[in-house]
N, CA, C and O of each residue as an XYZ file, in Angstrom:
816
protein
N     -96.412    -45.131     50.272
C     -95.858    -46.403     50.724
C     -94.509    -46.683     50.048
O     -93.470    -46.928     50.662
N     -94.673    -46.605     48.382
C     -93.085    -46.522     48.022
C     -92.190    -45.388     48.869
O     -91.119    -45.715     49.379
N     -92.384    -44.888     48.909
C     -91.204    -43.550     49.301
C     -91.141    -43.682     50.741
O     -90.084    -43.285     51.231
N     -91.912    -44.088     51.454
C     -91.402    -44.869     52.908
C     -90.449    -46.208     52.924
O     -89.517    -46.441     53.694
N     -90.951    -47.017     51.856
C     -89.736    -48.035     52.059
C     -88.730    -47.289     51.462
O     -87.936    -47.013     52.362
N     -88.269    -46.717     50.176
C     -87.049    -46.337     49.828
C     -86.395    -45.666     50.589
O     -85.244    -45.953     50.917
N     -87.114    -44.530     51.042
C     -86.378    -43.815     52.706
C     -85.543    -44.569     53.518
O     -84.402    -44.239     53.842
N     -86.342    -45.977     53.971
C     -86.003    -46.642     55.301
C     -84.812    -47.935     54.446
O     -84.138    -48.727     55.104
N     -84.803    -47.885     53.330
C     -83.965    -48.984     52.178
C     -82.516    -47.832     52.480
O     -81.519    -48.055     53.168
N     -82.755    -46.990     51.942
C     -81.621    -45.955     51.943
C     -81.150    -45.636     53.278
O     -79.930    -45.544     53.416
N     -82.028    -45.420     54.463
C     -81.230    -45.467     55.856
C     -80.601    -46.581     56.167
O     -79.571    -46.639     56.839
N     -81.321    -47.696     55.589
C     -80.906    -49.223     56.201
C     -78.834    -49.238     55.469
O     -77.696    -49.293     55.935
N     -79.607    -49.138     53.967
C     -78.097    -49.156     53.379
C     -77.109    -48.539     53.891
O     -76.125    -49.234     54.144
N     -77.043    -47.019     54.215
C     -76.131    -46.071     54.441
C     -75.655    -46.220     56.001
O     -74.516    -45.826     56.254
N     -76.523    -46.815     57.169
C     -76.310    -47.462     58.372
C     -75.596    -48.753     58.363
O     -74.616    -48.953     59.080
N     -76.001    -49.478     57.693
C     -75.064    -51.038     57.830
C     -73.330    -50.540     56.966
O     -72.266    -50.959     57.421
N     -73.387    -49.840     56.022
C     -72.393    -49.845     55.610
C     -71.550    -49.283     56.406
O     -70.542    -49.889     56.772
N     -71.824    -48.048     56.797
C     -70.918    -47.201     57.821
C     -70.856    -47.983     59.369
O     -69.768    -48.055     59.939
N     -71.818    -48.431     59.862
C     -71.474    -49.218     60.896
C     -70.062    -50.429     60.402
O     -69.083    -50.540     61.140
N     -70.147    -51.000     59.476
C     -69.321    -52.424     59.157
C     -68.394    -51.807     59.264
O     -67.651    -52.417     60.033
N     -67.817    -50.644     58.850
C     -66.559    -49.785     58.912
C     -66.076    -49.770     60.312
O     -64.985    -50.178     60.711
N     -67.105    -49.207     61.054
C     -67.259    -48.903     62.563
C     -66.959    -49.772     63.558
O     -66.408    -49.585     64.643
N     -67.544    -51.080     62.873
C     -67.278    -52.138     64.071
C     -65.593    -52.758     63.806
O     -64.645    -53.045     64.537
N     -65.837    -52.763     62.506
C     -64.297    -53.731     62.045
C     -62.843    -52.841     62.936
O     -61.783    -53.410     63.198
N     -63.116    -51.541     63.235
C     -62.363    -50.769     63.440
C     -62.319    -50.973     65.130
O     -61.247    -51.198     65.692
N     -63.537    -50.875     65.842
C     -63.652    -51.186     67.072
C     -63.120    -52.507     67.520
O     -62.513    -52.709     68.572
N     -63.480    -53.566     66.409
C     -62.858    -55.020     67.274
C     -61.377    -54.883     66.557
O     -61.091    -56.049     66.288
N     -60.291    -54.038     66.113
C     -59.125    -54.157     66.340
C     -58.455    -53.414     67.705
O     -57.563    -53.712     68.499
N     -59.303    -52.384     67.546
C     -58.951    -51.435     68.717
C     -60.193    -50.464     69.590
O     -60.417    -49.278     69.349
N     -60.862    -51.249     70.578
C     -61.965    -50.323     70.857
C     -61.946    -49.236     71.290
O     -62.687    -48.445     70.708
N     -61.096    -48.674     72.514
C     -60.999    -47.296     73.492
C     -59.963    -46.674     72.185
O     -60.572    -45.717     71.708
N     -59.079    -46.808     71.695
C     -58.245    -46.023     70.646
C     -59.266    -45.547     69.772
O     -59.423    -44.328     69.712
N     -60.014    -46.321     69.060
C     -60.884    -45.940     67.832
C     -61.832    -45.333     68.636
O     -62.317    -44.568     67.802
N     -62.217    -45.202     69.277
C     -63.351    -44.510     69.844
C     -63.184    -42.962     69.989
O     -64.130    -42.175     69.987
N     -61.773    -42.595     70.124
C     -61.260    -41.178     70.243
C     -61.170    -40.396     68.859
O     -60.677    -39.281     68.691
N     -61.856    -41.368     67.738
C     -61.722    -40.247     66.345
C     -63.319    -40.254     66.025
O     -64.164    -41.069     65.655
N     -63.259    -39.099     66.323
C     -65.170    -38.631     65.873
C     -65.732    -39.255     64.779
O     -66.946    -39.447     64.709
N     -64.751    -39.677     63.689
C     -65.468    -40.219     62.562
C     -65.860    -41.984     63.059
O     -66.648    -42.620     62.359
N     -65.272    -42.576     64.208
C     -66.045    -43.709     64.376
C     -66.695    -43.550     65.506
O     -67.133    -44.664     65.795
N     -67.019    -42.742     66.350
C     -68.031    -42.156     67.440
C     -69.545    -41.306     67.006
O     -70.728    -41.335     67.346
N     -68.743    -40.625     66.128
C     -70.281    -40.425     65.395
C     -71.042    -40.631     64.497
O     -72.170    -40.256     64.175
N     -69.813    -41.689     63.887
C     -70.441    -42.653     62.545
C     -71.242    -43.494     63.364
O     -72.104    -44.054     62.687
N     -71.272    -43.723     64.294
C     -71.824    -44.866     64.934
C     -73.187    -44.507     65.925
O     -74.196    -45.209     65.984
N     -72.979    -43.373     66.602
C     -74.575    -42.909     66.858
C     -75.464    -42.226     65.405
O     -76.672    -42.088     65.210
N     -74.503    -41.961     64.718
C     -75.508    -41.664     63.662
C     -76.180    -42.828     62.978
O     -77.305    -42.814     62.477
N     -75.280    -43.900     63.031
C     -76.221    -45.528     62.105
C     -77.017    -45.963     62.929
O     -77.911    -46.691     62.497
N     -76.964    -45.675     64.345
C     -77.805    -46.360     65.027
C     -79.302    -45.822     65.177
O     -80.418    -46.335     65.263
N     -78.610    -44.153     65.161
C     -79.980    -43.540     64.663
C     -80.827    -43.768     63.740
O     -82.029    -43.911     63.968
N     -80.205    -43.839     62.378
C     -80.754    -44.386     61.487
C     -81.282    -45.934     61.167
O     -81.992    -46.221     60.204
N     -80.848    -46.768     62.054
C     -81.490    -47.493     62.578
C     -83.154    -47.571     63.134
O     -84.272    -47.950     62.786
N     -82.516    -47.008     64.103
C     -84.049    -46.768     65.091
C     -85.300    -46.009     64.094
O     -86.478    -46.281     64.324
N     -85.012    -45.275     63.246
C     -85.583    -44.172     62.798
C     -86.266    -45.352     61.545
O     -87.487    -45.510     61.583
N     -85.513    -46.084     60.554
C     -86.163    -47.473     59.680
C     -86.947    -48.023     60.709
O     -88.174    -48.083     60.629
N     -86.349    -48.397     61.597
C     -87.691    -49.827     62.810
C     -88.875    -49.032     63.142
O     -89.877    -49.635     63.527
N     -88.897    -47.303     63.007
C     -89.914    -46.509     63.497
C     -90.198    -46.650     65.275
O     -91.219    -46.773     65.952
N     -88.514    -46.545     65.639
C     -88.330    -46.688     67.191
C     -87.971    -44.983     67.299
O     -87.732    -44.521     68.414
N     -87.952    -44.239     66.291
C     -87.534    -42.775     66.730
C     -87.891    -41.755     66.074
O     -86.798    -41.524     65.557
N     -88.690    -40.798     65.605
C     -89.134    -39.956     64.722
C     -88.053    -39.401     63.885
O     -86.935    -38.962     64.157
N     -89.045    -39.623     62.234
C     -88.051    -39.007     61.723
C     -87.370    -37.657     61.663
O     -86.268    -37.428     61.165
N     -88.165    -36.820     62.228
C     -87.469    -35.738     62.793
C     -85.636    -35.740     63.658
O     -84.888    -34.800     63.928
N     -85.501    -37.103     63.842
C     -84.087    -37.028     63.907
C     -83.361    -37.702     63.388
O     -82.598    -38.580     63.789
N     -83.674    -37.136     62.076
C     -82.710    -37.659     61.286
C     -81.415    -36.293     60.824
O     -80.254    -36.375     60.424
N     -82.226    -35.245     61.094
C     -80.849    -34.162     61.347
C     -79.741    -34.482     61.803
O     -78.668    -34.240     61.249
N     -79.916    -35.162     63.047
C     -78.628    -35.494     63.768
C     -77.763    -36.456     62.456
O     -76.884    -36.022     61.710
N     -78.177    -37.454     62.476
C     -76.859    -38.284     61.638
C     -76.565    -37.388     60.307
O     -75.476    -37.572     59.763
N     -77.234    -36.670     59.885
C     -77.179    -35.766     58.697
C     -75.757    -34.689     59.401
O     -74.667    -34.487     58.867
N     -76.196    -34.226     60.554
C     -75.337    -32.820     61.007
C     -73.725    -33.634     61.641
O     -72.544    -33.317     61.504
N     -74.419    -34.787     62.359
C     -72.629    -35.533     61.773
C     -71.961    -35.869     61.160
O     -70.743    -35.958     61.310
N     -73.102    -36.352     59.648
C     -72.160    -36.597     58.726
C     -71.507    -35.549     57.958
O     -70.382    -35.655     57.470
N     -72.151    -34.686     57.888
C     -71.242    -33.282     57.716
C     -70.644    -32.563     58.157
O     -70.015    -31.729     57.506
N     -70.641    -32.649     59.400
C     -69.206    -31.983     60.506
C     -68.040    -33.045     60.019
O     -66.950    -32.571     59.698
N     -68.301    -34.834     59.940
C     -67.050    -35.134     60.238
C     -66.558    -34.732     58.495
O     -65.505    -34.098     58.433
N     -67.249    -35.061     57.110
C     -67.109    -34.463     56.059
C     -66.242    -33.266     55.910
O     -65.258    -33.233     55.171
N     -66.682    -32.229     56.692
C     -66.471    -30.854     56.311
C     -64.664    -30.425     56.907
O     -63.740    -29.816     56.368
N     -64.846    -31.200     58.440
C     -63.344    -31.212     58.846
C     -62.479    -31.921     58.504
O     -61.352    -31.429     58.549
N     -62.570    -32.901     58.174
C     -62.056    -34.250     57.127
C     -61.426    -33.508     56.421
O     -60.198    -33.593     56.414
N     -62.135    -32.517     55.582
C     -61.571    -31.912     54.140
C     -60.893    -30.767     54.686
O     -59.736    -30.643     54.283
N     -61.300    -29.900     55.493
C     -60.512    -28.651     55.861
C     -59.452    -28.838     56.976
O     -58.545    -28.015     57.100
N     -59.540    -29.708     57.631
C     -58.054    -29.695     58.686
C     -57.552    -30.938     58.354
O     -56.349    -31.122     58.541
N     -58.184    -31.769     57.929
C     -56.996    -32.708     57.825
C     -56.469    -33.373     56.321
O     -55.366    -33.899     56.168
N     -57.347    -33.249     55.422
C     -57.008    -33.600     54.000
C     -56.381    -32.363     53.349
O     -55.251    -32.412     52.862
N     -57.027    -31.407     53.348
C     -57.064    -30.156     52.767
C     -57.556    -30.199     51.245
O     -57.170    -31.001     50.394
N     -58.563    -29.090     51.065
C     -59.175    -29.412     49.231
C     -58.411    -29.348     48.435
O     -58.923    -29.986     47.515
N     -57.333    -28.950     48.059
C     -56.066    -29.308     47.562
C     -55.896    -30.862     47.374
O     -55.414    -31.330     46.343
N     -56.386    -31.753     48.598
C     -56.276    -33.048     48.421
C     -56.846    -34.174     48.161
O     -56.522    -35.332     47.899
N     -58.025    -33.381     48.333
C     -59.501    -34.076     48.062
C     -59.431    -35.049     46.829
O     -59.968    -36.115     47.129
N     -58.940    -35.041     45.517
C     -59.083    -35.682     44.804
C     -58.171    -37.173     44.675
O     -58.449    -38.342     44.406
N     -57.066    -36.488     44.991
C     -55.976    -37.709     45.391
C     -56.684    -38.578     46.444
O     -56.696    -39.796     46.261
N     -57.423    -37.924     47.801
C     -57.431    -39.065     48.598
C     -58.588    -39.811     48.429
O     -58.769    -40.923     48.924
N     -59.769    -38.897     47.377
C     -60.648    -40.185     47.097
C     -60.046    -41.505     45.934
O     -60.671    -42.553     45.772
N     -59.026    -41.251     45.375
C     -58.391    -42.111     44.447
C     -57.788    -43.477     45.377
O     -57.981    -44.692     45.347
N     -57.167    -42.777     45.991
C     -56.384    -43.209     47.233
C     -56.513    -43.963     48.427
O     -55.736    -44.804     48.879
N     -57.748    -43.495     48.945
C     -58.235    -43.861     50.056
C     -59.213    -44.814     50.630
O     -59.787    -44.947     51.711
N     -59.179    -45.413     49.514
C     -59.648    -46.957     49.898
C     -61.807    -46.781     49.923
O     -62.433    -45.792     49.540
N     -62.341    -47.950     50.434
C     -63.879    -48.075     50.293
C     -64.339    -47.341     51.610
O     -65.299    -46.569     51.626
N     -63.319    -47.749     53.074
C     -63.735    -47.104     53.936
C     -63.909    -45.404     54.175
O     -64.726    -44.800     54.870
N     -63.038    -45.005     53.493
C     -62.267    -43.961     53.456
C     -63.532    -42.945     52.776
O     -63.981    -41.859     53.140
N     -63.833    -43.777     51.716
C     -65.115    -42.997     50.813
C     -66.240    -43.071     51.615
O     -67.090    -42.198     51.792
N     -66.177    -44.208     52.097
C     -67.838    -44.479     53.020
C     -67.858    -43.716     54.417
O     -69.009    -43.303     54.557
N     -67.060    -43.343     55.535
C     -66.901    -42.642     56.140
C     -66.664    -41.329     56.018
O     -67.121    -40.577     56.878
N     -65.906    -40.809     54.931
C     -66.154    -39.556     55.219
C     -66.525    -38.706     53.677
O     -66.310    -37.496     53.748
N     -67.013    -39.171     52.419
C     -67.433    -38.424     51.645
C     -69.236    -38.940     51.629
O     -70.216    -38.239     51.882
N     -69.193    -40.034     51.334
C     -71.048    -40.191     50.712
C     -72.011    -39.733     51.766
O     -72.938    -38.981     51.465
N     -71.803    -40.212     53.143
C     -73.229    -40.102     53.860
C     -73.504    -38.809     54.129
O     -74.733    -38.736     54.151
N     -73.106    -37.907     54.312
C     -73.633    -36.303     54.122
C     -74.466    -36.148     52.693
O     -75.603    -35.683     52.767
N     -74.053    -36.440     51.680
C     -75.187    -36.353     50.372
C     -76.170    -37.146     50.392
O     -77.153    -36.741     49.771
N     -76.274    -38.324     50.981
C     -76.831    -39.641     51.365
C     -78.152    -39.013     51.896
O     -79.282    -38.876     51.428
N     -77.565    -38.698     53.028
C     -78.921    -37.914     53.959
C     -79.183    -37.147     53.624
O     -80.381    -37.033     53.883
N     -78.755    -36.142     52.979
C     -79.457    -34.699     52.127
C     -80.184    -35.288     51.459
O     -81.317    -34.809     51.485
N     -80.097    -35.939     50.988
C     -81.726    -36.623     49.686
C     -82.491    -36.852     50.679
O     -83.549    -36.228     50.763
N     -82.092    -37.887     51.747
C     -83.434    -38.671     52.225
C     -84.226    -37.087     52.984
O     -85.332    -36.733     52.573
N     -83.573    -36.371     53.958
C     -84.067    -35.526     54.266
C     -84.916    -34.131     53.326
O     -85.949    -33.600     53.734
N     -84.322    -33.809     52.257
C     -84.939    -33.338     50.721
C     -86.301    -33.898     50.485
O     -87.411    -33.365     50.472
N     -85.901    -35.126     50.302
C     -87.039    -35.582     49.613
C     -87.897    -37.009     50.048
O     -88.843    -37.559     49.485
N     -87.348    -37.267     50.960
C     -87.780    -38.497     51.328
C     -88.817    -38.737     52.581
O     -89.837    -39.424     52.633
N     -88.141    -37.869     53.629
C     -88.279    -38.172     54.988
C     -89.599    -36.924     55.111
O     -89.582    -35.753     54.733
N     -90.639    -37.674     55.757
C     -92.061    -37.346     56.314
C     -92.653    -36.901     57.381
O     -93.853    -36.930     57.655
N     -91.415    -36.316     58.226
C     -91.796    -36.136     59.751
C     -92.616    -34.477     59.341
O     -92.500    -33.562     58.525
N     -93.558    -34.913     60.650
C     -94.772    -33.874     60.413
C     -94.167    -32.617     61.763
O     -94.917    -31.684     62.049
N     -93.095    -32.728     62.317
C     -92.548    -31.637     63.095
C     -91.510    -31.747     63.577
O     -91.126    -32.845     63.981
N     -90.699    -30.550     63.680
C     -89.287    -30.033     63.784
C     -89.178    -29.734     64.912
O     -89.711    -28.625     64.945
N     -88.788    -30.004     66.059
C     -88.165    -28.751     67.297
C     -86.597    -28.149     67.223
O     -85.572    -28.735     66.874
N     -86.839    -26.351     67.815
C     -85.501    -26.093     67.743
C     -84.519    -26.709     68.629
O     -83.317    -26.617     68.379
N     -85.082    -27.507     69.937
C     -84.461    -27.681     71.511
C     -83.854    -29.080     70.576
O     -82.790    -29.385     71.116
N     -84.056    -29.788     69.696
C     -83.673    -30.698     69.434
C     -81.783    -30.446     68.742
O     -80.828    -31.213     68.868
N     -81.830    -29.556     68.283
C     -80.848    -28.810     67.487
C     -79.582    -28.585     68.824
O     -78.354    -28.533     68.755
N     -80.533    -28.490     69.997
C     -79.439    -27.966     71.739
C     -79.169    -29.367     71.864
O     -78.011    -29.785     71.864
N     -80.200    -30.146     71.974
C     -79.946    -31.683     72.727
C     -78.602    -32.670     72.022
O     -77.813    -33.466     72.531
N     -78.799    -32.177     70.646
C     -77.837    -33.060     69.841
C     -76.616    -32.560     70.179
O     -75.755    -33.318     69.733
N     -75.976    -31.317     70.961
C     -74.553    -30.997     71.049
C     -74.268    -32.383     72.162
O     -73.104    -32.773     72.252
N     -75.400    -33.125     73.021
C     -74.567    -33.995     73.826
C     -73.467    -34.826     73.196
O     -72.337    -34.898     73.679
N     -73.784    -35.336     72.293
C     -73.039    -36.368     71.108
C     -71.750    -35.567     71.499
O     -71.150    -35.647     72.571
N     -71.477    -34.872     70.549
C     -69.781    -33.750     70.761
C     -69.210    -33.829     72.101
O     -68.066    -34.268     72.223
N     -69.956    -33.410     73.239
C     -69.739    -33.186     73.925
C     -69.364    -34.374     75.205
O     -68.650    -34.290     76.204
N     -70.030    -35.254     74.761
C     -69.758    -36.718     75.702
C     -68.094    -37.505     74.837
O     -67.094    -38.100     75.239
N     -68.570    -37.093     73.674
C     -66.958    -37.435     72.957
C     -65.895    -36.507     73.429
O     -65.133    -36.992     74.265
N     -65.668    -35.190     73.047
C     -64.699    -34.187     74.160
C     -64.456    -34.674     75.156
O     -63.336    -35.145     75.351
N     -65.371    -34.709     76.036
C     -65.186    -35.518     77.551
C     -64.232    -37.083     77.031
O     -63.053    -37.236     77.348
N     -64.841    -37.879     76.395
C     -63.853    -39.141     76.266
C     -62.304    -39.085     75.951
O     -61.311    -39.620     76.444
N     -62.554    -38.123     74.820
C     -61.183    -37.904     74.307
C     -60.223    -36.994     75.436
O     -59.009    -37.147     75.570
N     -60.759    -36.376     75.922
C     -60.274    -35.873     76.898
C     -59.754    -36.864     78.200
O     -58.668    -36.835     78.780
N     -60.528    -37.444     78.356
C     -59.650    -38.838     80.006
C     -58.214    -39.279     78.925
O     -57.005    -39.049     78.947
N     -59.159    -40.021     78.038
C     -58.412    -41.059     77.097
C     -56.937    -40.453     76.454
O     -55.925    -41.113     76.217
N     -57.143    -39.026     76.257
C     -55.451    -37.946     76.080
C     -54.937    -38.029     76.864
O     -53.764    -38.314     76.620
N     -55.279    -37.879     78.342
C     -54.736    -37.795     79.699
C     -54.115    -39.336     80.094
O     -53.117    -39.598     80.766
N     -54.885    -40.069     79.560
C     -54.326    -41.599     80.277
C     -53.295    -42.431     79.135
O     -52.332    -43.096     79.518
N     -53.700    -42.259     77.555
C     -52.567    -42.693     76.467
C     -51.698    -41.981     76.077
O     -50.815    -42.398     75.327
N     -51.775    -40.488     76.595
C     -50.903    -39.195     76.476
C     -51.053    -39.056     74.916
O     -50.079    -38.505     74.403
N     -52.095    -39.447     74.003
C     -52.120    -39.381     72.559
C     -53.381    -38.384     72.647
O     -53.821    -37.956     73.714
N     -53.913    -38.066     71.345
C     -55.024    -37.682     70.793
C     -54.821    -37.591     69.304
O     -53.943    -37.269     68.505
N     -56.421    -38.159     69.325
C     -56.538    -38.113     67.675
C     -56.393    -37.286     66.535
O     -56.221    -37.857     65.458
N     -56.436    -35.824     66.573
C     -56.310    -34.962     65.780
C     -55.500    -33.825     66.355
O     -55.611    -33.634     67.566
N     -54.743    -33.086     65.689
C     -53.595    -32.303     66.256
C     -54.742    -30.932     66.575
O     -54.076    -29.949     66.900
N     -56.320    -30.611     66.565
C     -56.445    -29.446     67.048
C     -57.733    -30.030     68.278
O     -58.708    -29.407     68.698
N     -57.249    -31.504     68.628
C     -57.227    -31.710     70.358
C     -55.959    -31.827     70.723
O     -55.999    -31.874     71.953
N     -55.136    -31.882     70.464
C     -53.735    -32.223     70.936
C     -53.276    -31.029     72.046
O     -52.423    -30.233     71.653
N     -53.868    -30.856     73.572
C     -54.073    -29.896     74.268
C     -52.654    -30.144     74.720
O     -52.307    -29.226     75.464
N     -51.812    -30.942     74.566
C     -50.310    -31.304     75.391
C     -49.951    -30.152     74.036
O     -49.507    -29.097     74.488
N     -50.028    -30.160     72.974
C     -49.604    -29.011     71.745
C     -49.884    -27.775     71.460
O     -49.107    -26.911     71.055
N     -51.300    -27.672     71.733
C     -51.963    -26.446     71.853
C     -52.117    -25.409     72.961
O     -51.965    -24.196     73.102
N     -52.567    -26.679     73.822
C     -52.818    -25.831     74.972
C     -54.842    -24.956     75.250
O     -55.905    -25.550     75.070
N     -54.744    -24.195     75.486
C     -55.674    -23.005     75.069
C     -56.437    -23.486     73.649
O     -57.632    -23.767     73.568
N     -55.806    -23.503     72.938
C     -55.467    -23.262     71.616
C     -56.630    -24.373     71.405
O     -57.516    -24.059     70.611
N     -56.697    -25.343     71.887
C     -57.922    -26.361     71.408
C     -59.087    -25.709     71.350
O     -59.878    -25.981     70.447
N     -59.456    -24.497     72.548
C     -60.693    -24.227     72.850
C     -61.585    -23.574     71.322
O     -62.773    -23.569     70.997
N     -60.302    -23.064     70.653
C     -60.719    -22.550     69.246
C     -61.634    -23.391     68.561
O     -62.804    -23.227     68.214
N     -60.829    -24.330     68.446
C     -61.120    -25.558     67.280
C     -62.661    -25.854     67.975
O     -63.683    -25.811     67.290
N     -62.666    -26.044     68.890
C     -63.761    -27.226     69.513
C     -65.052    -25.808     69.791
O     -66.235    -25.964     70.094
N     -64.393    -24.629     69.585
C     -66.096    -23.566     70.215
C     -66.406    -23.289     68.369
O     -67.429    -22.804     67.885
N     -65.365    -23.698     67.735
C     -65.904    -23.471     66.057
C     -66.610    -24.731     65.503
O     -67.488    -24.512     64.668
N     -66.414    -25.749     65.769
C     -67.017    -26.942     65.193
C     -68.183    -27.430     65.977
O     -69.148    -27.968     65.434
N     -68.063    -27.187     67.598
C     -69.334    -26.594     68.315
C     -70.311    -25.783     67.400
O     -71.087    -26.266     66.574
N     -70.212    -25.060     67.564
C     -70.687    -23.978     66.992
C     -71.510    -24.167     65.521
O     -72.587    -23.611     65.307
N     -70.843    -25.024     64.566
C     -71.128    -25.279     63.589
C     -71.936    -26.611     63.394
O     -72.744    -26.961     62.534
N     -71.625    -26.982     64.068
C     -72.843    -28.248     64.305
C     -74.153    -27.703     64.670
O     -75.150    -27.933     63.986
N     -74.184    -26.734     66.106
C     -75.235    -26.201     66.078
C     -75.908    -25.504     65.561
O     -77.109    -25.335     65.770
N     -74.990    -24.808     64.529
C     -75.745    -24.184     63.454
C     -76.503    -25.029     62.781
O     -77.713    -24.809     62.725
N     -75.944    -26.154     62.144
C     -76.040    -26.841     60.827
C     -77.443    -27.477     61.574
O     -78.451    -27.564     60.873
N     -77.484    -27.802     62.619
C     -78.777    -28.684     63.071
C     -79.714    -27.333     63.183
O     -80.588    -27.556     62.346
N     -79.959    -26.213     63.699
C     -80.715    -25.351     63.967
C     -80.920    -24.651     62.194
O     -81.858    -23.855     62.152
N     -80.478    -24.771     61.361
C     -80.532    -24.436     60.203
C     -81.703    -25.188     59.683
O     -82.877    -24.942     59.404
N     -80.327    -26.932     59.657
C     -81.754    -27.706     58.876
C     -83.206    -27.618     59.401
O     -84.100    -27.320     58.608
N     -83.506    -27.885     60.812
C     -84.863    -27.801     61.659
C     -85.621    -26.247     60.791
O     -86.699    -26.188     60.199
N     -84.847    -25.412     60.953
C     -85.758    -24.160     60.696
C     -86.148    -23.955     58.992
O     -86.986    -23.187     58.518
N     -85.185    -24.969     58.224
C     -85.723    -25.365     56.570
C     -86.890    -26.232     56.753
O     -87.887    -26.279     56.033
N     -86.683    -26.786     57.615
C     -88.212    -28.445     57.141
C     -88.742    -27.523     58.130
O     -89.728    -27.157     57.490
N     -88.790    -27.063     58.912
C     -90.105    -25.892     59.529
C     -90.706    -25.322     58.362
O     -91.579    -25.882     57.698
N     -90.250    -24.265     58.144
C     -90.528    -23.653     56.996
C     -91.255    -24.512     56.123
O     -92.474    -24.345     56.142
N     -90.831    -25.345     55.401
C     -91.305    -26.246     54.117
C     -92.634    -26.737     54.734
O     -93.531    -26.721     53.891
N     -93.061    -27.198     56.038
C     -94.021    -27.994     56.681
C     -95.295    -26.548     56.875
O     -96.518    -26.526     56.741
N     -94.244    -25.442     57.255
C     -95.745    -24.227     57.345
C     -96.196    -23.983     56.121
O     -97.415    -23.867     56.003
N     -95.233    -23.830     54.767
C     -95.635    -23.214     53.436
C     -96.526    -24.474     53.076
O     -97.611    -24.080     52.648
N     -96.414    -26.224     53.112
C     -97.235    -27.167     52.878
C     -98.840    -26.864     53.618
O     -99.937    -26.973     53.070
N     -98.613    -26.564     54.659
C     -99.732    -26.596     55.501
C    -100.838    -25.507     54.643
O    -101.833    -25.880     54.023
N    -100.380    -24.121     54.794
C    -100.608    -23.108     54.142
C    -101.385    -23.076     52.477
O    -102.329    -22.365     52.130
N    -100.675    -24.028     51.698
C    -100.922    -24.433     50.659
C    -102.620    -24.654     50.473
O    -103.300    -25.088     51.402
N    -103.101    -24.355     49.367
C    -104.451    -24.169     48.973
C    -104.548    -25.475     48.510
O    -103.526    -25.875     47.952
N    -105.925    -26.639     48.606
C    -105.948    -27.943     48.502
C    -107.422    -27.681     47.223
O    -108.215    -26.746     47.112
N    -107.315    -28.577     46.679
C    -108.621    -28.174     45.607
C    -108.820    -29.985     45.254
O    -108.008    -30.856     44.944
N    -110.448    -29.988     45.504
C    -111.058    -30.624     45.284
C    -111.801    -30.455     43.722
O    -111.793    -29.433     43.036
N    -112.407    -31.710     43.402
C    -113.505    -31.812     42.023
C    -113.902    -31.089     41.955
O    -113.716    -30.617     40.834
N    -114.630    -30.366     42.687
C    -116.196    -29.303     43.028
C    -115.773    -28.246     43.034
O    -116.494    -27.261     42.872
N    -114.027    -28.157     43.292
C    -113.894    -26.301     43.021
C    -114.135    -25.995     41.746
O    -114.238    -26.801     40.821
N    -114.262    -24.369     41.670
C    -114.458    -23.763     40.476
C    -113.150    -23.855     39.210
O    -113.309    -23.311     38.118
């Protein structure tokens, strides 16, 4: 019972905070902000985590906000900060800055580690979650075409060209890893539990 509320204390926290980021950003600019993955998938990921505290969604998906918060983490640091910069821009970069794109990837590694109780994994779940990416591509994609902008220079298809398909079949790619990874760790951990020898008073 403790370790169910702290779970759902720690989703609650790490969801309201990153949402407040999310919304404050949406009511200055909604269709603009919507074209940078870090407030598109900060935002199905809190809601997930949402649903998942009210016990409106198994915790089994809690991968997803986990595998976004580390895609947007991981590209954050490699295409657009660079680790070279990492230290300056957490100095630098303000509360949002930390709360969007460094804590909630470690955030959810605990709860999922050690917290979270779901009694089964599917791999098809690991396929279903590329919609997220992929309904965003599609947005960012009208939304390039109609503000002639885009948010990050490796969608910038008026720049690249071709050249996007790289970026987007590697971070594809890596999402689906990262979700088909975690699923096949808490698989694992749930068969070796199962497996596990149980001993009562009366054994020898």
């Amino acid at each position: 019972m403790v370790k169910r509320a702290l779970a759902n204390i720690l989703r609650v926290v790490v969801a309201v905070a990153t949402l407040y980021f999310v919304i404050d950003a949406l009511r200055s600019e909604f269709f603009g902000s919507l074209q940078y993955f870090t407030y598109t998938g900060t935002l199905v990921g809190g809601l997930v985590l949402l649903f998942v505290a009210a016990g409106r969604l198994d915790e089994r998906h809690l991968v997803l906000p986990f595998s976004i918060a580390v895609v947007i983490h991981v590209v954050y640091i490699v295409l657009l900060v660079g680790p070279d910069g990492v230290i300056d821009d957490l100095l630098t970069g303000g509360a949002e800055n930390l709360v969007l794109h460094y804590l909630p990837p470690y955030l959810l590694l605990l709860d999922l580690a050690l917290l979270s109780r779901a009694r089964r994994y599917l791999y098809r779940d690991g396929l279903v979650y590329l919609l997220v990416p992929m309904v965003y591509l599609g947005y960012v994609a009208i939304y390039g075409q109609v503000a002639r902008e885009y948010p990050y220079f490796f969608l910038n298809v008026g720049e690249l060209g071709f050249g996007v398909l790289y970026y987007v079949v590697a971070i594809a790619g890596f999402f689906v890893a990262l979700n088909l990874l975690v699923i096949a760790i808490k698989r694992r951990a749930l068969l070796t539990h199962a497996r596990a020898p149980t001993f009562t008073r009366n054994d020898p």
